[in-house]
C-alpha positions as CSV (number, residue, x, y, z in Angstrom):
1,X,1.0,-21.5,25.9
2,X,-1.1,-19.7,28.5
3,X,-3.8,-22.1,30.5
4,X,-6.6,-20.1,30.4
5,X,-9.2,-20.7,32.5
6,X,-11.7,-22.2,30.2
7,X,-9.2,-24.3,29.4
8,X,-8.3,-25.4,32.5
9,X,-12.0,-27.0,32.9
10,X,-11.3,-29.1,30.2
11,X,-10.1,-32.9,30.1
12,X,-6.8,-33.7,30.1
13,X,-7.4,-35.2,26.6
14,X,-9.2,-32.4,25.2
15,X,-6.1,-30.1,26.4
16,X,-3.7,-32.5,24.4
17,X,-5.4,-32.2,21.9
18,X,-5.6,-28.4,21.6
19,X,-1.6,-28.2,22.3
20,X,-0.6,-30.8,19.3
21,X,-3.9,-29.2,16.9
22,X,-1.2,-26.8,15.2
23,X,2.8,-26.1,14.9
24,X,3.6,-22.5,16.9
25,X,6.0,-20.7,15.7
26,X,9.4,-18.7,16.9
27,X,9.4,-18.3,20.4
28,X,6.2,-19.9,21.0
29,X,7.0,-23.5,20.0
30,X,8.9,-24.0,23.3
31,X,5.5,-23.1,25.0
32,X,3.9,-25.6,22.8
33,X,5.9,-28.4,23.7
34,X,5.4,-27.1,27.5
35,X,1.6,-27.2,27.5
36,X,2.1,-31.2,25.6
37,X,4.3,-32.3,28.5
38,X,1.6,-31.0,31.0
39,X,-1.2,-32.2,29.7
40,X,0.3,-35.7,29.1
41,X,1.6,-35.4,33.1
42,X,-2.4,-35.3,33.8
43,X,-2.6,-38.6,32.2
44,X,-5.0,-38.5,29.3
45,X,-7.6,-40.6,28.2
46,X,-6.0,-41.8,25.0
47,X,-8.8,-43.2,23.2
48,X,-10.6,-39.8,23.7
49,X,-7.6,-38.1,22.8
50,X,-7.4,-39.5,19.7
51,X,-11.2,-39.4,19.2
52,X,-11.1,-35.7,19.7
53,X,-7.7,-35.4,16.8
54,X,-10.2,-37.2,14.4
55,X,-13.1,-35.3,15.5
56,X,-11.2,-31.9,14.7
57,X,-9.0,-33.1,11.7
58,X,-5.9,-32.9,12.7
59,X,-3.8,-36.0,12.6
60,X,-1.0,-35.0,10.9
61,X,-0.4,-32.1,12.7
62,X,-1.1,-33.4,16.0
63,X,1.6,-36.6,15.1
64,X,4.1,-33.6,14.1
65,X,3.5,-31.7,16.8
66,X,4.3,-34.5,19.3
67,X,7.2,-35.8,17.4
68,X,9.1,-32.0,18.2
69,X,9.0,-32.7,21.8
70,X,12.2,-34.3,22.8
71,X,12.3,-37.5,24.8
72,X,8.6,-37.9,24.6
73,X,7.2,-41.6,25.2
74,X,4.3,-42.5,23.7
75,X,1.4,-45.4,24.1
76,X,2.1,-48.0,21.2
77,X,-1.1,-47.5,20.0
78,X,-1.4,-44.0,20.2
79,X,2.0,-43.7,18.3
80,X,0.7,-46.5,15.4
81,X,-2.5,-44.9,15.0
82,X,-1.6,-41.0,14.8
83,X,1.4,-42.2,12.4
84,X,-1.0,-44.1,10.8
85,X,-3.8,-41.3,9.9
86,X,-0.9,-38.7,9.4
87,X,0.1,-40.6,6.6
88,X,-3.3,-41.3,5.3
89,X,-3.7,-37.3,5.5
90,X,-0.5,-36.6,3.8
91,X,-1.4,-39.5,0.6
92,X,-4.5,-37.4,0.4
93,X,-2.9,-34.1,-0.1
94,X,-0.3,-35.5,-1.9
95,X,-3.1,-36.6,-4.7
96,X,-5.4,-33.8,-4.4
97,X,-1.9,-31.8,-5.6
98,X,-1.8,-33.6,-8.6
99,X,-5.2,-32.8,-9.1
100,X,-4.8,-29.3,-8.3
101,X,-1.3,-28.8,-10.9
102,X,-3.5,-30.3,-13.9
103,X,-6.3,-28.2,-13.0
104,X,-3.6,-25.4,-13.2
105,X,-2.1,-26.3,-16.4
106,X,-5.6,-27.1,-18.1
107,X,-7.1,-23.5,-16.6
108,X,-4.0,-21.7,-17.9
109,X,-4.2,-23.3,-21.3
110,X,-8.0,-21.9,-21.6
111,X,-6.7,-18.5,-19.9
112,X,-9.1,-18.7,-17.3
113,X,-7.8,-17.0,-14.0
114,X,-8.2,-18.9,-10.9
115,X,-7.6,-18.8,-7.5
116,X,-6.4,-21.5,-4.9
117,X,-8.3,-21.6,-2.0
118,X,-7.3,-23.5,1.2
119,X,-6.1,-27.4,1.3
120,X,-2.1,-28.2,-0.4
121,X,-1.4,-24.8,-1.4
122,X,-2.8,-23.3,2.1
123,X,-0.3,-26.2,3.9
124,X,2.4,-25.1,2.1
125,X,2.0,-21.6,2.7
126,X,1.7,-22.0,6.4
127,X,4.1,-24.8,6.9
128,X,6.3,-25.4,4.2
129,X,4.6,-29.1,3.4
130,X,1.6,-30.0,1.5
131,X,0.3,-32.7,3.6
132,X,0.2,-31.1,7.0
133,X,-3.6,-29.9,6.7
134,X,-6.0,-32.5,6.2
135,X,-8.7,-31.3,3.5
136,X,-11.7,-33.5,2.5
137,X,-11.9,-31.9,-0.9
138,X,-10.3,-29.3,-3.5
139,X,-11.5,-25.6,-3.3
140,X,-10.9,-23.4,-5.7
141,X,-12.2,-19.8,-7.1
142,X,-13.2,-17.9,-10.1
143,X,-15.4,-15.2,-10.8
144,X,-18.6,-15.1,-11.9
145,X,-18.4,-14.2,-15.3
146,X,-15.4,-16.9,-15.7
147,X,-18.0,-19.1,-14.2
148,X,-19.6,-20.9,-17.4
149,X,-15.5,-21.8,-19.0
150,X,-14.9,-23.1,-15.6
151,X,-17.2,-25.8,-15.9
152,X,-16.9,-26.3,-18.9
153,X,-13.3,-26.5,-18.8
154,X,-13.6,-28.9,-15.8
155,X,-15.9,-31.3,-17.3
156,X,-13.1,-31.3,-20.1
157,X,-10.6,-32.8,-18.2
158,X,-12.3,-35.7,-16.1
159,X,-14.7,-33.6,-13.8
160,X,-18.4,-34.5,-13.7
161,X,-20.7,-31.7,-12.5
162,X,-22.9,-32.5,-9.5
163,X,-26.4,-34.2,-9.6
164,X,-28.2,-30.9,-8.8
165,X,-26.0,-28.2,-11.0
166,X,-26.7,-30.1,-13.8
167,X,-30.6,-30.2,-13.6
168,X,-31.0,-26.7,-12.7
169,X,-33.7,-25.1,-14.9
170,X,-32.8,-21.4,-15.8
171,X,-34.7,-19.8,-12.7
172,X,-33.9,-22.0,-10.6
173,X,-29.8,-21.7,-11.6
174,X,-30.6,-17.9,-11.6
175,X,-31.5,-18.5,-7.6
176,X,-29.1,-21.0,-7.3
177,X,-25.9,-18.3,-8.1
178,X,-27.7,-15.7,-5.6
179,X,-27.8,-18.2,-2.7
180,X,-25.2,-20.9,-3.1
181,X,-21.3,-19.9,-2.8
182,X,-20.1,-22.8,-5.3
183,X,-20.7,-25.8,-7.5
184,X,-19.5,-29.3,-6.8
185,X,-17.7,-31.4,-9.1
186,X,-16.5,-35.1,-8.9
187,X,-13.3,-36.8,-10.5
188,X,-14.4,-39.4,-12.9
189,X,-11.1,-41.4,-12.3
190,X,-10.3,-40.8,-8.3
191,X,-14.3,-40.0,-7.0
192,X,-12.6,-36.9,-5.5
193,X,-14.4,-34.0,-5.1
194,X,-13.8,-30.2,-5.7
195,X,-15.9,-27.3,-5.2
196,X,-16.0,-24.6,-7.3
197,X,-16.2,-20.9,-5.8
198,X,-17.3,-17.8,-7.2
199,X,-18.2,-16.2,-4.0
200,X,-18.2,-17.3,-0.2
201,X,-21.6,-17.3,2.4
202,X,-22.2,-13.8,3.4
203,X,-20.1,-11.8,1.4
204,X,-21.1,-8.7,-0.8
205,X,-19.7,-8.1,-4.1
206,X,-17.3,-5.5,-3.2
207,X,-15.6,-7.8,-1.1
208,X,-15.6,-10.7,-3.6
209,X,-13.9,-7.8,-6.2
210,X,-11.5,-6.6,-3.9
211,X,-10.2,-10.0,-3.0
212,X,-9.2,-10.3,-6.7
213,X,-8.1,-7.0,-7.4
214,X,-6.1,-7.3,-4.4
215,X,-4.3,-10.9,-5.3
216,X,-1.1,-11.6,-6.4
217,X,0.2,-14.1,-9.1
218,X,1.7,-16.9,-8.0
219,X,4.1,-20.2,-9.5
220,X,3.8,-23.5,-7.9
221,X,5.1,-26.1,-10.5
222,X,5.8,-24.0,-13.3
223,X,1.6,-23.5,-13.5
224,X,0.3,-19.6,-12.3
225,X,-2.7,-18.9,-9.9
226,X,-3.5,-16.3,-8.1
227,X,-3.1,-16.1,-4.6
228,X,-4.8,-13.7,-2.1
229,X,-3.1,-10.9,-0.4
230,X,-2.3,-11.9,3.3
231,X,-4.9,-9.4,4.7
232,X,-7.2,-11.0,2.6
233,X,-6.3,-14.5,3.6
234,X,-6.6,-13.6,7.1
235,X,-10.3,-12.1,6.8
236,X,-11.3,-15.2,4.5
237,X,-10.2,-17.7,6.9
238,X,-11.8,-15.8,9.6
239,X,-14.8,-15.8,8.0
240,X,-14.9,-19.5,6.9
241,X,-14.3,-20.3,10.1
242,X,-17.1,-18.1,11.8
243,X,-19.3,-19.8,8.9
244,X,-18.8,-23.0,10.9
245,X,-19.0,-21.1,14.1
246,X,-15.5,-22.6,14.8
247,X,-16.8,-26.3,15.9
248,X,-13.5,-27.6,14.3
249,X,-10.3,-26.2,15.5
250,X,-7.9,-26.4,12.6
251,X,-9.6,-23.8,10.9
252,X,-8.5,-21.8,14.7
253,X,-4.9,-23.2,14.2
254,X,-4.1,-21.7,10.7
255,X,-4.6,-18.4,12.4
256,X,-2.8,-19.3,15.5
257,X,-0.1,-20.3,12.7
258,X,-0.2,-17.1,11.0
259,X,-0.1,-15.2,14.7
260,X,3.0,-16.6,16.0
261,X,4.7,-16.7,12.8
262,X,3.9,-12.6,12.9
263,X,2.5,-12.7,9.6
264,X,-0.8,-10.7,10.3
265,X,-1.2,-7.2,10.4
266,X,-4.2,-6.9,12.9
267,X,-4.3,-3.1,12.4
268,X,-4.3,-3.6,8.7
269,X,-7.1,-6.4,8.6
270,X,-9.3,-4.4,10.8
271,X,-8.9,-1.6,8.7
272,X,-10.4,-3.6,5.9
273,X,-12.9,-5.4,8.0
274,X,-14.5,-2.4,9.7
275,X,-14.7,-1.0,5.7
276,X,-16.7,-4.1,4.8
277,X,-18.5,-4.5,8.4
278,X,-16.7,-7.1,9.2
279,X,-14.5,-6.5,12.2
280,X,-16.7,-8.7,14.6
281,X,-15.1,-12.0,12.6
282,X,-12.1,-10.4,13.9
283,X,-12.9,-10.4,17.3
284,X,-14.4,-13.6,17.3
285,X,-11.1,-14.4,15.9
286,X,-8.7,-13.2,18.3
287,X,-10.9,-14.0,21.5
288,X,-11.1,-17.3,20.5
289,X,-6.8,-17.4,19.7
290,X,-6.6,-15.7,23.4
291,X,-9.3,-18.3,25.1
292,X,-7.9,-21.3,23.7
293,X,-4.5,-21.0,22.6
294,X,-3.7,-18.6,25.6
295,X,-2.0,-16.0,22.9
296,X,-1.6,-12.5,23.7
297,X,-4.0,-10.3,21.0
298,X,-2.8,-6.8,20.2
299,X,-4.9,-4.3,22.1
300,X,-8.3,-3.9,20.3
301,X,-8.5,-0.4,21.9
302,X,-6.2,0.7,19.9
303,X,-7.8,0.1,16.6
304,X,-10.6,2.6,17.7
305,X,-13.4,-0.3,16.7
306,X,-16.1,-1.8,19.2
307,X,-14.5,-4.4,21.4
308,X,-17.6,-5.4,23.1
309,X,-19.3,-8.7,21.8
310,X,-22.4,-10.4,22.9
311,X,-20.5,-13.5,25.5
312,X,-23.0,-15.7,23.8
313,X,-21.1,-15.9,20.8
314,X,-17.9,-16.9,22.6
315,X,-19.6,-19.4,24.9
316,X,-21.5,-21.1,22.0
317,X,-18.0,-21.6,20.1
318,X,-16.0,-22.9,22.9
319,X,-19.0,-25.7,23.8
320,X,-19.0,-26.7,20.1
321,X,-15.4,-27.0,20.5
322,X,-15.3,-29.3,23.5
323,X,-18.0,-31.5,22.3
324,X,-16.9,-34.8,21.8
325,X,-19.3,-35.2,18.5
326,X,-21.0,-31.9,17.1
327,X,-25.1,-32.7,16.3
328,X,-26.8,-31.3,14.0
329,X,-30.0,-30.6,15.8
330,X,-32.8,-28.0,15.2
331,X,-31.3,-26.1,18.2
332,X,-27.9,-26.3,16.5
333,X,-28.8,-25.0,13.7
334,X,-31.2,-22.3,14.6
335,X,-28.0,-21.0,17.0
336,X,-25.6,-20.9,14.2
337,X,-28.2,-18.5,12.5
338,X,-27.9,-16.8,15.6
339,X,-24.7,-16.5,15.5
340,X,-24.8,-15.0,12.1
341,X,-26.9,-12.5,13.2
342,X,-24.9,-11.3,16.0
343,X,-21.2,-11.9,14.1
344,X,-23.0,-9.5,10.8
345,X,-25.8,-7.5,11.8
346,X,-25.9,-5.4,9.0
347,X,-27.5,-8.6,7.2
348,X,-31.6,-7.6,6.9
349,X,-34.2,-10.0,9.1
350,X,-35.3,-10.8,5.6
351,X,-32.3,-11.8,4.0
352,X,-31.2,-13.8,7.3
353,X,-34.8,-15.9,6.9
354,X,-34.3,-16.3,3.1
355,X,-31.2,-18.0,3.8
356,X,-32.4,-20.4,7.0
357,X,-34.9,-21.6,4.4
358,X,-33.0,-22.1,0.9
359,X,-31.2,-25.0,0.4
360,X,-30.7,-26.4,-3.5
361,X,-31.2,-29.7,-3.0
362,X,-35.1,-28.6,-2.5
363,X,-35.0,-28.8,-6.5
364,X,-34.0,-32.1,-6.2
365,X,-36.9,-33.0,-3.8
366,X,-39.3,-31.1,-5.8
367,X,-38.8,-30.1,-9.4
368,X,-40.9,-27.6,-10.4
369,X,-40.7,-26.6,-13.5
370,X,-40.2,-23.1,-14.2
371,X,-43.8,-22.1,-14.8
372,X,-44.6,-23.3,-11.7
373,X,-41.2,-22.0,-9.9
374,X,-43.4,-19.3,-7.8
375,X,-44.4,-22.3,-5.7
376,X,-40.6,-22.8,-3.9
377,X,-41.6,-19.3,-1.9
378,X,-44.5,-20.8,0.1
379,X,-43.0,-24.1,0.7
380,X,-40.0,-23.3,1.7
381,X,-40.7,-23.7,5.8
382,X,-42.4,-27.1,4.8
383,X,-38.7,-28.1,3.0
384,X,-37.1,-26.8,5.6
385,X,-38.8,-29.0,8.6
386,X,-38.4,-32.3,5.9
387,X,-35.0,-31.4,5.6
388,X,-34.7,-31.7,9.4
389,X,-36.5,-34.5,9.9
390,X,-35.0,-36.5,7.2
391,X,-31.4,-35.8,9.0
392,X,-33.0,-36.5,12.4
393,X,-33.9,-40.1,11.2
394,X,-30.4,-40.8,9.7
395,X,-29.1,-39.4,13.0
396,X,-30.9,-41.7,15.1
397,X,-31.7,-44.8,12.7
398,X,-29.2,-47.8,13.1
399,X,-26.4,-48.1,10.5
400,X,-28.2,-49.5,7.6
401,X,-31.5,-49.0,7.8
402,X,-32.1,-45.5,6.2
């Protein structure tokens, strides 16, 4: 792995943490286990090191990672703890697949097609074992006219429907579908959670039916799903990671993954990206492989699309990056909508400012009913700031107290 400049200004910590954040493949794993060795020779702050692994998920592929590096010796503590959390990570992916393969079974039974999205499946996939990724929850997709059997079929088989889905009024679930990209469920048994997609943030309905036109069946456990093509899976991860504007790096690592494994077709994906006006997630994508992971990017040149990006929107990610603890401040927030506006800017002023104001849980603050559902258009700003100031007090309130 090249030091890149950027890089280089970073603590020896953070650097370690980048190097073990993902396991490169072919040539590039001696690299890898080059750019561990230095960054341990500059003798790392351990407790920030591991503070940053948790910060950006990544325990159990930061603990596999180091253990590939022959004759390394590591601090006692830092060897208990990473071990520790890895296998923490790898029980929780271990359970989430059980999950997942009666979800399977009980979706098939109802002949309901659906689509895994990220976590077990998504580890496998990249590196032949389930527990490598760590994933908070279950994600998984149907379409919208699938949509009302999905839930039901969920609440079935042991999975409660979230506080707000279930209270929506008509209108205000008529909204809800336009604005929000999925519904959250919890396990009765386990308290885990799943979310249940029908679209993602940002994406038209061409791309949503091109995504499952384009997909592939698939058998994990004797149960089918359908799995998306890998240009597909490239542009959606892409995408969810831009949606985050990249302040974790695992979602950076599956691609890195992907790259050195030389299972993306850059040509190919910006071929579809440009068609959707998407190829700036792209090269958000690969600057940010290039800036941090020091990998070589094919030449954009060549793909005849605009390679020229405002150096905001690089800058921005790398500082969220190297932040010990993202904040989620009103200045944060207002420049991830900025960076939405400069990663798709053939979004409309209008729609950009519908979305900064919506959020669903406003119908929790405030429900109207839907007579009186005209009323959510002027107060939306006001919901907005409460919103913010509600989150500012937890922020700064000691444990306890709100």
């Amino acid at each position: 792995m090249r030091k890149t400049v950027w890089l280089g200004r970073q603590s020896p910590a953070f650097r370690l943490m980048v190097a073990t954040s993902w396991l490169a493949a072919g040539d590039w794993q001696k690299k890898q286990e080059q750019a561990i060795r230095e960054a341990i020779d500059d003798r790392p702050h351990w407790d920030a090191y591991l503070h940053f692994v948790q910060r950006h998920r990544t325990p159990a592929l930061s603990w596999a990672a180091l253990q590939r590096v022959p004759g390394l010796e590591l601090p006692d503590k830092v060897s208990y703890t990473l071990q520790h959390r890895s296998k923490e990570t790898q029980m929780l992916a271990l359970h989430h697949a059980m999950l997942l393969d009666q979800m399977l079974k009980a979706f098939q039974a109802s002949e309901i097609p659906l689509m895994a999205l990220k976590g077990p499946l998504l580890s496998l996939k990249l590196y032949g074992d389930l527990g490598l990724r760590q994933s908070h929850d279950l994600d998984v997709a149907c379409t919208i006219f699938d949509l009302p059997r999905a839930c039901l079929c969920l609440q079935e088989h042991g999975w409660c429907m979230g506080k707000l889905e279930s209270l929506l009024t008509p209108l205000q679930r008529k909204q809800f579908l336009r604005y929000a990209p999925h519904m959250n469920f919890t396990h009765a048994a386990s308290r885990s959670i799943l979310e249940l997609h029908w679209r993602e943030l940002n994406e038209t309905t061409e791309q949503v039916q091109r995504r499952w036109s384009r997909s592939c069946s698939s058998l994990w456990r004797n149960s089918p799903y359908l799995d998306m093509s890998p240009n597909d899976l490239v542009l959606y991860l892409c995408a969810h990671g831009c949606k985050h504007a990249w302040f974790r790096i695992k979602w950076l690592s599956d691609i890195a993954r992907l790259h050195t494994a030389e299972k993306i077709d850059w040509a190919a994906c910006f071929g579809d990206a440009y068609r959707l006006g998407q190829e700036r997630i792209l090269l958000i994508a690969q600057m940010l492989l290039n800036e941090v992971y020091g990998l070589t990017m094919p030449a954009r040149n060549q793909h005849g699309y605009d390679a020229s990006l405002p150096r905001t929107v690089i800058s921005t990610t790398l500082k969220a990056l190297a932040v010990p603890e993202p904040r989620y401040t009103m200045i944060n927030i207002l420049c991830a909508y900025r960076y939405d506006w400069f990663v798709l800017p053939h979004q409309s002023f209008w729609e950009m400012l519908k979305r900064l104001f919506y959020c669903g849980a406003d119908y929790l603050v405030l429900p109207l009913p839907d007579r009186f559902f005209w009323l959510y258009i002027p107060l939306r700003p006001i919901l907005f700031l409460w919103r913010r100031l509600c989150r500012r007090r937890k922020e700064t309130s000691p444990v306890g107290e709100v």
